[in-house]
N, C-alpha and C positions, 0 to 999 in steps of 0.2 A: 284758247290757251295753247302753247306750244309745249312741249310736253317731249324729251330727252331720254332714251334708256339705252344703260351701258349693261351688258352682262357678261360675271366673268365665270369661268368651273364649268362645268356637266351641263350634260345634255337635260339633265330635270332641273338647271336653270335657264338653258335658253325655251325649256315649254314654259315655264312659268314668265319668263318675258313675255312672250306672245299672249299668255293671260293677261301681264299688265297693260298690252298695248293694246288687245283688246276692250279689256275695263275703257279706258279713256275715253277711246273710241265712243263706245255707247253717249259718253256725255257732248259728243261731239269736239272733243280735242285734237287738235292734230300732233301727229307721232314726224318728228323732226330727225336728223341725227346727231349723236351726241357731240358731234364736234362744234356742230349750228351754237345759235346765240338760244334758248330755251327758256320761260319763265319756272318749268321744272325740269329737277333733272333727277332720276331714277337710277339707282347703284345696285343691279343685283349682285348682290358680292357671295366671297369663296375667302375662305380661311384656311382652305385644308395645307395647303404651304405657306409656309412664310413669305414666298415672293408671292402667291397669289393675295393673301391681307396686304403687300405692301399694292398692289396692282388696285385695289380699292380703293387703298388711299389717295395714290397718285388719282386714281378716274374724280374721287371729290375736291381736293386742291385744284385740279383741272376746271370743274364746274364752279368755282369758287371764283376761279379767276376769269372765265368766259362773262360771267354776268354775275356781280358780288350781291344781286338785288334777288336772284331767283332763289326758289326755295327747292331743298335738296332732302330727297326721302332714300334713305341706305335700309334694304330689304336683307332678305336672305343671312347667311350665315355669318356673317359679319356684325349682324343688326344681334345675332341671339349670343355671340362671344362676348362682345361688348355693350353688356346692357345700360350700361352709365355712360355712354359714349356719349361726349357734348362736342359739337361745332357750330361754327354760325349759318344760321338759319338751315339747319340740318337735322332730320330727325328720324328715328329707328321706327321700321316698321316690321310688324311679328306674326301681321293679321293673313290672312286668307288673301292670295296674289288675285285673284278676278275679285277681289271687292276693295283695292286698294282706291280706286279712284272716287269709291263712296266716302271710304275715310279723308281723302284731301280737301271733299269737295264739302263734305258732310260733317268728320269727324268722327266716324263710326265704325268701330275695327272690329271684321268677323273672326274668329276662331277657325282657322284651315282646317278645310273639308273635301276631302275629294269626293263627295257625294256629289259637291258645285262646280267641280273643278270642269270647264271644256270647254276647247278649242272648235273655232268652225274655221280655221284657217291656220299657215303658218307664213307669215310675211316674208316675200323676198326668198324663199324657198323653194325648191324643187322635190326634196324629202321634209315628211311632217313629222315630228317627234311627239308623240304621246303617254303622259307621264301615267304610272298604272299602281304605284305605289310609295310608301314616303316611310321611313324609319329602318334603322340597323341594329339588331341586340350580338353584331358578334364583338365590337369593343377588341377590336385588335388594338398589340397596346402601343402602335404609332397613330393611332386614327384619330383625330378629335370629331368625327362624322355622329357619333353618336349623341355628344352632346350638343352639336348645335343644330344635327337635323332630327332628334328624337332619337330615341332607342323602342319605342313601340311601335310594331308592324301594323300599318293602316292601309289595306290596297281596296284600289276602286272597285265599285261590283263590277263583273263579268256583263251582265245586262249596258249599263252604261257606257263599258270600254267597247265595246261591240257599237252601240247607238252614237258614238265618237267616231272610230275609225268610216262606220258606214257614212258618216256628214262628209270626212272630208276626202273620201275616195269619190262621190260626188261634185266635190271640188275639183275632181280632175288628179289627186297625190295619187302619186303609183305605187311608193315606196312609203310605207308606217315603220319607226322606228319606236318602240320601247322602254323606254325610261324608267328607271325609280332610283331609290338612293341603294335599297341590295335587293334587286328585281327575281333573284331568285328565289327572296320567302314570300314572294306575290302569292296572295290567297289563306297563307297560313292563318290569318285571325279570319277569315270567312267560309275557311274549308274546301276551299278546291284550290287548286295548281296552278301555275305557269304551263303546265304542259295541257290543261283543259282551256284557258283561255286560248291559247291559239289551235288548237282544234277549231275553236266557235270561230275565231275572225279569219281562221280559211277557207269559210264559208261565204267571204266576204265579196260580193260581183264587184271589179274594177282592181282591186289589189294585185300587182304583180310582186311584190317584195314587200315580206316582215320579216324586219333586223330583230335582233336582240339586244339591248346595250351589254355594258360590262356588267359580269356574272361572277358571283364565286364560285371557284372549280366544284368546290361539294354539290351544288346544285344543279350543275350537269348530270343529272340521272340517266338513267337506261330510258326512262320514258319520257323524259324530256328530248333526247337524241332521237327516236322511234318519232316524234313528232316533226323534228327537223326536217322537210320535205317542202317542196315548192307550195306556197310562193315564200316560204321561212327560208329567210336565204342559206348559205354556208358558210358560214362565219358564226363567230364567237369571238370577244372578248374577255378574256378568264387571265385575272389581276394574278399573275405568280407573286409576286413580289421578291420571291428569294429561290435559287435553287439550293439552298444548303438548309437541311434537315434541321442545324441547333439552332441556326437564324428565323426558318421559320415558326419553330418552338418559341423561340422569347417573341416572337411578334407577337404569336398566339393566332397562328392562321393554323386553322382544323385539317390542313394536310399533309403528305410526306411531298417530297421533291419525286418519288416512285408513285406515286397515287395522283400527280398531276398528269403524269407522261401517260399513265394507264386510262387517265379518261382522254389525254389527246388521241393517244394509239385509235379507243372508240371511233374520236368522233373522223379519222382518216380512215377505218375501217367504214365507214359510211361513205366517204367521199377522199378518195385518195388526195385530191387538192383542197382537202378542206383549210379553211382559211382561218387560221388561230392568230390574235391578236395578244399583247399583255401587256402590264406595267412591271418594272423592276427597278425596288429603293436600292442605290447602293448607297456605304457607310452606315446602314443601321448597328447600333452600338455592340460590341463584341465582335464584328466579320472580320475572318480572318481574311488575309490573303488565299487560301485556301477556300474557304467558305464564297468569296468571291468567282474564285475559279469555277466553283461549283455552279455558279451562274452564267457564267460563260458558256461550261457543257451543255445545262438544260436547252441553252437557248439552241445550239447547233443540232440537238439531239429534236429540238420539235421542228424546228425549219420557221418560227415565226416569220408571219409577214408583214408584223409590222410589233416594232419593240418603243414602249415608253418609259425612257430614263428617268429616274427623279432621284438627286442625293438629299441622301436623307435630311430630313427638316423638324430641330423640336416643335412641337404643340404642344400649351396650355392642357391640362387636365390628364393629360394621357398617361399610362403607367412609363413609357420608354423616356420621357422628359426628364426621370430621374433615374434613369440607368447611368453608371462611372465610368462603364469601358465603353467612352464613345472614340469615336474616329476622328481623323483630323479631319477641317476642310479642303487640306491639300492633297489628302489622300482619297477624298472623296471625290475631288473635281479631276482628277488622275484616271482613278475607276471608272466613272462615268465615259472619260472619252474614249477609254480605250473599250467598253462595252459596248459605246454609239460606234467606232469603229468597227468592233468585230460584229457586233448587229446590225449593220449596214450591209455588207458581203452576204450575211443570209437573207436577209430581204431580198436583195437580188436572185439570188439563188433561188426561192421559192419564185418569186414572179417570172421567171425565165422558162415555168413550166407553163408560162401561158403562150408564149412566143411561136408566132408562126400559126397560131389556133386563132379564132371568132372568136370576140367576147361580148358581151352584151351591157352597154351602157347609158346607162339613164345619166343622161343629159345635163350640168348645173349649169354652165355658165359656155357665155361665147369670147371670146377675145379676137384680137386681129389677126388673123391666119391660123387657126384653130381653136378648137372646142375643146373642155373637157367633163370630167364625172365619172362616175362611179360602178364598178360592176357588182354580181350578185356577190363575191367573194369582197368587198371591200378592197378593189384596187381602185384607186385612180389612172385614168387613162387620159393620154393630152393625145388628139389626133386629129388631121387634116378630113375634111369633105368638101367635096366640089357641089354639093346641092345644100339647100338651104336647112339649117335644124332650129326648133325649137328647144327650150331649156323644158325640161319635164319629159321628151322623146326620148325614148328606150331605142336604140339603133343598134345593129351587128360594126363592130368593127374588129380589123384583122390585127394584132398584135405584131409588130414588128421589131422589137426592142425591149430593152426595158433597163431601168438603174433603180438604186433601192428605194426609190419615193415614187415612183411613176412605170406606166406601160406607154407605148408610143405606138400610133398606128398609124392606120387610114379606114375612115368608111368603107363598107361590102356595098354595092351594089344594090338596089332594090331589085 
């Protein structure tokens, strides 16, 4: 059987892809792509915007009309927003991602467990992403996260995320990337940390790089930072969302815009290039112009290197879906460009401190007349070598440029 999967959102749905496509796997089906003619086709979907739910929908019309005969299973967040969802020959799945292919074949739907949950590969990959936790009780009130990925904190033991990462650093992965839905309350129902689990997996022979995915700023502690140290790269992404104080009060994010900068300042007193990534809604209901501005500061004031725009989007269930001082959408598509504008100029600005220096890139892809991938800081780099490289090779290359999306080099020498 041919066998289809489209994944849309986070990093803890492209690991649970690689769950689905392993499941199949074991039955001996083959993993196609989604654009092929497939007898199934697999949606793991994302709701958290409204263009991502429409991007769902478009992926199942798509499959619909590739082959009107095959059958279509819509996983993930999509599948728990809309539990009454009817399509032709389409069906919602809620069960446990490594035992979906039991349910197709079988009928048989498990209960999600991360005690089952593991990867011994990451297809078509160079870095492996490894999901460590599943649910959010902060319920900020634009998020519909809570209700369609849980709101109770479930993280994998420590033992097993260990006996993970060590399979697939064996594989040959240099770089282990982190996942959950708020990776920062990792442990809290089992009683240890995020900062003791990678204690344990930097004990790990083969590992040259563990990422962290996206974090809430609260959960950058002193002793989470104190562990940041090779092979834990430099980087973080920590979701600001707002630099204005009342803004991010009605969201209900547990910080000040003073209390974000305070743990950046930290984490550059560790590492003066440390590499701060974020997200920022604009048009969330009440922003003033002012309030906006306030977002424009924060961002010049940390140097991010790398900024994600999103105007704001109602969700189902959330408390913000019924706030009255919303924003227009002409005012929001306004704000956003001019924030992707002035966030562009600091992007460059921080990557320009790599120029002229050696940076160290693992390797994703090759193309015709250069290579590119990724350094410990989360830059991308596009650069020329005259000898031959491998995708998954950690090379020195010398920085020679840069613009706000990209470093541009050449290979060093052996």
């Amino acid at each position: 059987m041919r066998v289809a999967i489209f994944t849309l959102g986070c990093k803890t749905n492209q690991y649970e892809s690689e769950l689905i496509r392993e499941s199949f796997e074991k039955y001996g089906d083959k993993i196609v792509p989604f654009k092929e003619a497939a007898d199934l086709y697999i949606i793991n979907s994302c709701v958290v915007t409204q263009k991502a739910e429409a991007e769902t929908r478009k992926a199942l019309h798509f499959a619909q009309r590739k082959n009107p005969k095959a059958k279509i299973i819509i996983t993930s967040c999509f599948a728990n927003l809309h539990s009454d969802f009817k399509s032709k020959n389409t069906v919602l799945y809620r069960g446990e991602r490594s035992k979906i292919a039991e349910f197709y074949h079988s009928g048989t739907t498990v209960p999600i467990d991360l005690k089952v949950e593991k990867i011994s590969a990451f297809a078509e990959h160079t870095r492996a992403t490894v999901k460590i936790e599943e649910g959010c009780d902060n319920f900020c009130t634009f998020c519909i996260v809570p209700f369609v990925r849980g709101h109770k904190i479930k993280s994998k033991p420590i033992e097993q995320t260990v006996d993970e990462v060590k399979g697939l650093a064996e594989k040959g992965y240099k770089e282990i990337v982190l996942t959950g839905t708020e990776i920062g309350k990792y442990g809290e129902d089992i009683g240890i940390s995020l900062a003791e689990l990678l204690k344990a997996l930097k004990k790990i022979d083969g590992i040259s790089r563990i990422r962290i995915s996206s974090i809430y700023p609260t959960a950058v502690t002193d002793t989470l930072i104190k562990e940041i140290e090779p092979p834990v790269v430099p980087h973080l992404h920590m979701s600001l969302q707002s630099g204005d104080d009342e803004v991010l009060a009605r969201m209900k994010r547990k910080y000040t815009a003073s209390e974000y900068l305070k743990i950046a300042r930290k984490l550059r007193e560790k590492d003066k290039n440390f590499s701060i990534s974020t997200d920022i809604i604009v048009g969330f209901p009440g922003e003033s112009e002012d309030a906006f501005l306030n977002s424009m500061k924060i961002v010049k004031e940390v140097e991010f290197s790398k900024v994600h725009i999103f105007r704001y989007s109602r969700r189902p269930f959330t408390p913000a879906y019924f706030m009255q001082d919303t924003v227009s959408e002409g005012t929001k598509k306004v704000r956003a460009q001019r924030l992707s504008e002035f966030a562009k100029e600091v992007q460059k600005q921080y990557k320009e401190r790599f120029v002229q220096k050696n940076v160290e890139v693992l390797v994703e892809e090759e193309r015709v007349g250069y290579y590119s991938g990724f350094t410990p800081y989360y830059l991308r780099v596009k650069f020329a070598c005259n000898r031959k490289i491998n995708p998954g090779d950690i090379v020195s290359v010398k920085a020679e440029s840069a613009d706000s999306d990209l470093l541009y080099g050449t290979c060093v020498k052996d």
